[in-house]
C-alpha positions in Angstrom: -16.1 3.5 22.9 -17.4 1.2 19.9 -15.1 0.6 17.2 -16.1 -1.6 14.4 -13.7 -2.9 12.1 -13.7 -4.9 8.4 -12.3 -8.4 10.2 -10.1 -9.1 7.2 -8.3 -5.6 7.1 -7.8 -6.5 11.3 -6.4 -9.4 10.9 -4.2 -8.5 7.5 -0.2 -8.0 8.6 1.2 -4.4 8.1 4.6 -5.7 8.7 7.0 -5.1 5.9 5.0 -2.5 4.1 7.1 0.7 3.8 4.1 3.5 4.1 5.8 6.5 4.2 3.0 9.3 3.9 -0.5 8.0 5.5 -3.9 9.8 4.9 -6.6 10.3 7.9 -10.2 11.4 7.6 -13.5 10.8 8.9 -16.9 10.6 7.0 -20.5 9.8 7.7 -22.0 6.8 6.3 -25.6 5.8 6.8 -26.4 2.3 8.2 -28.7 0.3 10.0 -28.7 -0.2 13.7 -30.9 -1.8 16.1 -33.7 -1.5 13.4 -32.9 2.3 12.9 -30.9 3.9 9.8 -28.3 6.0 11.6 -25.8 7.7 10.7 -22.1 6.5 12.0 -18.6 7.8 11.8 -16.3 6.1 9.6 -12.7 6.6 10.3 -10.2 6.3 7.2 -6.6 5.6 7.0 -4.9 5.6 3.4 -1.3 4.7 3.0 1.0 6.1 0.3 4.2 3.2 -0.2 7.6 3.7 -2.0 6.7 3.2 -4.6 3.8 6.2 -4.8 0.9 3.5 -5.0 -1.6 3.9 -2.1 -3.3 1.2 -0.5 -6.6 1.5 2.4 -5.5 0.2 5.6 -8.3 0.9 8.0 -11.8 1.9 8.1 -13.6 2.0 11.0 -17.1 2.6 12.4 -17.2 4.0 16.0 -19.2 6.4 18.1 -17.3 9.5 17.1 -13.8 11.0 15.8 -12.7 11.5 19.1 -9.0 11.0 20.8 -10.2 7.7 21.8 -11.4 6.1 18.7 -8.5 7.9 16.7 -5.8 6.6 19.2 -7.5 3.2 19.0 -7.4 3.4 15.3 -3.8 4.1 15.3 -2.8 1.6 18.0 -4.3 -1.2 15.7 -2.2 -0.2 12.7 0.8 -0.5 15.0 -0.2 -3.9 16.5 -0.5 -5.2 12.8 3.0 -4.2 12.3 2.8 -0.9 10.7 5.7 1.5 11.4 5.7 5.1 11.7 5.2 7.3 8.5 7.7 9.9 7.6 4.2 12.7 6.9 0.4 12.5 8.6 -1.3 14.6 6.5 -5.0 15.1 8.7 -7.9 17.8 9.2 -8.2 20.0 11.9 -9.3 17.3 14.4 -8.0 17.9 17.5 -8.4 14.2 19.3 -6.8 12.7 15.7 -4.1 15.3 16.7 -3.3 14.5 19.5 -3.2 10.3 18.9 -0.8 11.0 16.2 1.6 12.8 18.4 1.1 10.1 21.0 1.3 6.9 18.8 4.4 8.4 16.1 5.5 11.4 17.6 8.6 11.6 15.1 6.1 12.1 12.1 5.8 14.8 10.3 2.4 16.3 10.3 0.6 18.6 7.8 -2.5 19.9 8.3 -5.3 20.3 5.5 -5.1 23.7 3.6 -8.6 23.0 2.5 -10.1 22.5 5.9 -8.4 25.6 7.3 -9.6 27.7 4.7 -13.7 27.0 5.1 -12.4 27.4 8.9 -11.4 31.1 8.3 -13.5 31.7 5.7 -16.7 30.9 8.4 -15.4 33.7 11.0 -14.7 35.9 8.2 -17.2 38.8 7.4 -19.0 38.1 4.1 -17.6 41.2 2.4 -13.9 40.1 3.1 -14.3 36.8 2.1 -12.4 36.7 -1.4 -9.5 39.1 0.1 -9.3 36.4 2.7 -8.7 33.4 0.3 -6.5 35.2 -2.0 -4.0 35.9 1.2 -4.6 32.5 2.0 -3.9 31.1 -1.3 -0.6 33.4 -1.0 0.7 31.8 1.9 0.0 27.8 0.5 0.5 28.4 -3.2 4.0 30.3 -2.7 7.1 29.6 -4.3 8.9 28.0 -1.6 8.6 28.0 2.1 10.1 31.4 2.8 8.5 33.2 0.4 5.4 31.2 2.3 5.7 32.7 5.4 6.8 35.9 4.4 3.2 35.9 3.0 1.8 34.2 6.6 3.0 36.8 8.3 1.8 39.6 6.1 -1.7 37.8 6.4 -1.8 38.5 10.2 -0.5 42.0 9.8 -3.3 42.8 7.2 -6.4 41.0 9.0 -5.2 40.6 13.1 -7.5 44.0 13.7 -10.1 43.7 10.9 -10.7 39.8 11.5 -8.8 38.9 15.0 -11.1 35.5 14.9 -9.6 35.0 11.3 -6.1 34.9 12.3 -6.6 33.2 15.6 -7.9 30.7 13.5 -4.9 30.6 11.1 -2.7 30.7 13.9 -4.0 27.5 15.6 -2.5 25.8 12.1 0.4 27.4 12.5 3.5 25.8 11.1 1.8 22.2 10.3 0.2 24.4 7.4 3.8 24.4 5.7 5.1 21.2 6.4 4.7 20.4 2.8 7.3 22.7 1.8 9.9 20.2 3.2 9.0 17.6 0.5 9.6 17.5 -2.8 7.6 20.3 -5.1 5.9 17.6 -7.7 4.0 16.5 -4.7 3.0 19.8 -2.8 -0.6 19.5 -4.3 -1.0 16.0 -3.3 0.5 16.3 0.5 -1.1 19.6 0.9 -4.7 18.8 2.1 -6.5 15.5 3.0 -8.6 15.6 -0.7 -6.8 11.9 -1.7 -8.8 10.0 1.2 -11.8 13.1 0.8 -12.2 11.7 -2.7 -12.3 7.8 -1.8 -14.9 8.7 0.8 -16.8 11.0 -1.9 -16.9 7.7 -4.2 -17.8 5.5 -1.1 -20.9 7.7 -0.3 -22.0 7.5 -4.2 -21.5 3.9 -4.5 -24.0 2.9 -1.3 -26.1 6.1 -2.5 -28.3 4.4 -4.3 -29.0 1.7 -1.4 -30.3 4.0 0.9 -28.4 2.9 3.7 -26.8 -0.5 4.2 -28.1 -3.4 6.1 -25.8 -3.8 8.4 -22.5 -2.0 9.9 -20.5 -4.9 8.9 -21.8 -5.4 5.5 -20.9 -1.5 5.2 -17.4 -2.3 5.7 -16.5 -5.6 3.8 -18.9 -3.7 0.9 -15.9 -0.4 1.0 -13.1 -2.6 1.6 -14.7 -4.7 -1.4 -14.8 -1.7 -3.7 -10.9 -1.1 -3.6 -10.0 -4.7 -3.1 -11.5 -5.7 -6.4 -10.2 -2.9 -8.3 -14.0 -1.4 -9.1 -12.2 2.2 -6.8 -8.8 2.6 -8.2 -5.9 4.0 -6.0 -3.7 6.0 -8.6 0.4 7.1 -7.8 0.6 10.1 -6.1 2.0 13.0 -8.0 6.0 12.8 -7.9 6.3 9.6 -7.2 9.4 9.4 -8.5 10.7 11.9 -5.7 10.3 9.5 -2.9 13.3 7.4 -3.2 15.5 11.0 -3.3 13.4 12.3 -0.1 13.7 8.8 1.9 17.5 9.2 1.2 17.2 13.0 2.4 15.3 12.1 5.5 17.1 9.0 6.7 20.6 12.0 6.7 18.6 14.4 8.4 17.5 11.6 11.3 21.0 10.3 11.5 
């Protein structure tokens, strides 16, 4: 499969960066290539350090966000010396999945409450719809984990005969939907869903807007890479930064 990728983030040593949380999302960009504009899957990779700042460590252009070009992606970060984050916070991809399993399978993983919700919310009948995300929004917006699935389970009682597809669908989440209850509370809203890297892509596609498309695939890279290397996108803390030296300490007693 054909990966492109920014030759300067390649090259660029991971080692000694202490990423603990890392961000992964795709998003179409539109390019020229072999004399045609085309649209071409970008993959992202945004890491969150110690000290809450967040930095962009990968963008790629390939042929798709398949397990192949996601494992690839992955592999690379590793073979510049990155080591395994303590959260992957990702959509419902299923070959992104799977890679993250394969290349840190001791991360945590937490899977996008915004993605799973258009997910039900498209096999849901129309005239169920907002009973639908207010059950939802019980189960992710909850006090604490408990009280979460307490609210999970009371979703699949209420819709597994009016909306079986519904609940399959919130099934195939299952737990990963909740792994930000295990983390500190001042950063639930920022671990929760994939919108940090959504809203660098979102800038990304209204910067190079206004060109139409760009002339090239690798101009398209070394112009995003550009954008946050200069300062002209800024990567703020996360919310609760302060937390992460508490949870590192937590986490490094649970592993032992």
């Amino acid at each position: 499969e054909s990966i492109r990728r920014y030759d300067a983030a390649t090259q660029r040593s991971l080692t000694g960066l202490d990423v603990i949380y890392v961000y992964l999302d795709g998003f179409a960009l539109r390019v020229r290539s072999g004399g045609k504009v085309v649209s071409v899957p970008v993959l992202g990779v945004v890491g969150v350090l110690v000290d809450g700042g967040k930095q962009l460590l990968a963008l790629e252009l390939c042929a798709g966000e398949s397990f192949a070009a996601w494992k690839g992606c992955l592999d690379d970060l590793v073979a510049r010396g990155l080591q395994a984050p303590v959260l992957a916070i990702i959509d419902g991809n299923a070959g992104l999945r799977r890679a993250v399993g394969l290349v840190w399978p001791k991360a945590a993983v937490q899977r996008c409450c915004v993605h799973k919700l258009r997910n039900l919310e498209r096999k849901a009948p129309k005239h169920a719809l907002a009973d639908i995300r207010d059950d939802f929004h019980r189960i992710v917006y909850a006090a604490n984990a408990d009280t979460a699935r307490t609210a999970y389970g009371a979703f699949e009682r209420t819709w597994s005969k009016r909306c079986p597809g519904v609940v399959t669908s919130l099934r195939e989440g299952g737990d990963e939907l909740l792994t930000f209850f295990r983390f500190p509370k001042t950063q639930w809203k920022t671990l929760r869903t994939t919108n940090t890297i959504e809203r660098l892509h979102e800038e990304f596609r209204r910067r190079v807007k206004t060109q139409g498309s760009l002339p090239t695939e690798d101009a398209a890279l070394v112009l995003l890479f550009s954008l946050v290397a200069s300062g002209q996108i800024k990567l703020r803390k996360i919310d609760g930064w302060r937390k992460i030296a508490a949870m590192l300490s937590q986490h490094t007693a649970v592993a032992a």
